[in-house]
N, C-alpha and C positions, 0 to 999 in steps of 0.2 A: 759748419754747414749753414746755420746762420746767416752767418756773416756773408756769403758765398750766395744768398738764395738773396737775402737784402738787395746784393747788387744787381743778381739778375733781375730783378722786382724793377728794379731804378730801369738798368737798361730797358726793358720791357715795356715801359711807361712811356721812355724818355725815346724809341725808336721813331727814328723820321723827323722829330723836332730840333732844329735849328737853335735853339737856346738854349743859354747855362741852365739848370735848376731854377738858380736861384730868380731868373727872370720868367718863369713859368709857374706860377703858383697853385691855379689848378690841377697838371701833371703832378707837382712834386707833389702835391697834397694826398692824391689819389694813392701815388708809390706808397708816403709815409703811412697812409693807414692800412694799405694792404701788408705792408712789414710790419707796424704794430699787431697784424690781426695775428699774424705768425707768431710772431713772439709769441703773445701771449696763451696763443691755443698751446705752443711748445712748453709755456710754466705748466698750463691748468693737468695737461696729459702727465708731465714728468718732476714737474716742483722744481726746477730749477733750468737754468741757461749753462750755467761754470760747469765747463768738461769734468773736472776733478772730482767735481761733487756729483754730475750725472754715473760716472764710471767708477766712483772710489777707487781713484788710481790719482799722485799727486807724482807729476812727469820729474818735478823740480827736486824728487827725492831718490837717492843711490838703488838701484834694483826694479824702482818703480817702473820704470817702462821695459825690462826684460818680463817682468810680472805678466806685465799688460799682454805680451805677445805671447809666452808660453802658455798661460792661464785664456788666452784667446779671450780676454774681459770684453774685447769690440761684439763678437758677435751677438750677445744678448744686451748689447748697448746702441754703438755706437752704430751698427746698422738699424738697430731698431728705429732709431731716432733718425738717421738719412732717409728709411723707408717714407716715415711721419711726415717729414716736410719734404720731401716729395711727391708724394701723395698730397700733402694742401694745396702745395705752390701747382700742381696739374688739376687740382681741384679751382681753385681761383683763375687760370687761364682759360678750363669749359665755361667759367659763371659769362668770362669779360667777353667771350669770341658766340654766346647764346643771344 
């Protein structure tokens, strides 16, 4: 979700301009600190980024993702954290459209 909110950030920045990124320094600049801001508020809230480690759940291990879905581990997790950055990412679009 990260990863997914980063790009809307990018798009969001980057809508109506005519140039790469990299030839816009002041948009890209804007995007990179609004996704920095994200991340970071996402550590200070939850102490970590790595799914694995937010859900003690490790996908890449035999049973682990039947866990995940019988045990319903998403709901006290992995929405919580969708709720969190969605709620910033609609929180940073009132600050930018005020």
């Amino acid at each position: 979700m990260l990863i997914g909110s980063t790009i809307a950030i990018g798009l969001k920045h980057g809508k109506g301009i005519n140039k790469i990124p990299l030839e816009d320094k002041s948009t890209r600049d804007k995007a990179n600190a609004e996704s920095s801001a994200l991340y970071q508020d996402f550590i200070e809230q939850f102490g970590s980024t790595d799914c694995s480690t937010l859900i003690d759940c490790d996908f890449s291990q035999p049973g682990e993702h039947d866990r995940y879905l019988n045990d319903q581990l998403y709901m006290n997790t992995c929405l919580r954290f969708f709720n969190h950055v969605m709620n910033q990412f609609f929180e940073e679009d009132k600050k930018a459209n005020n």
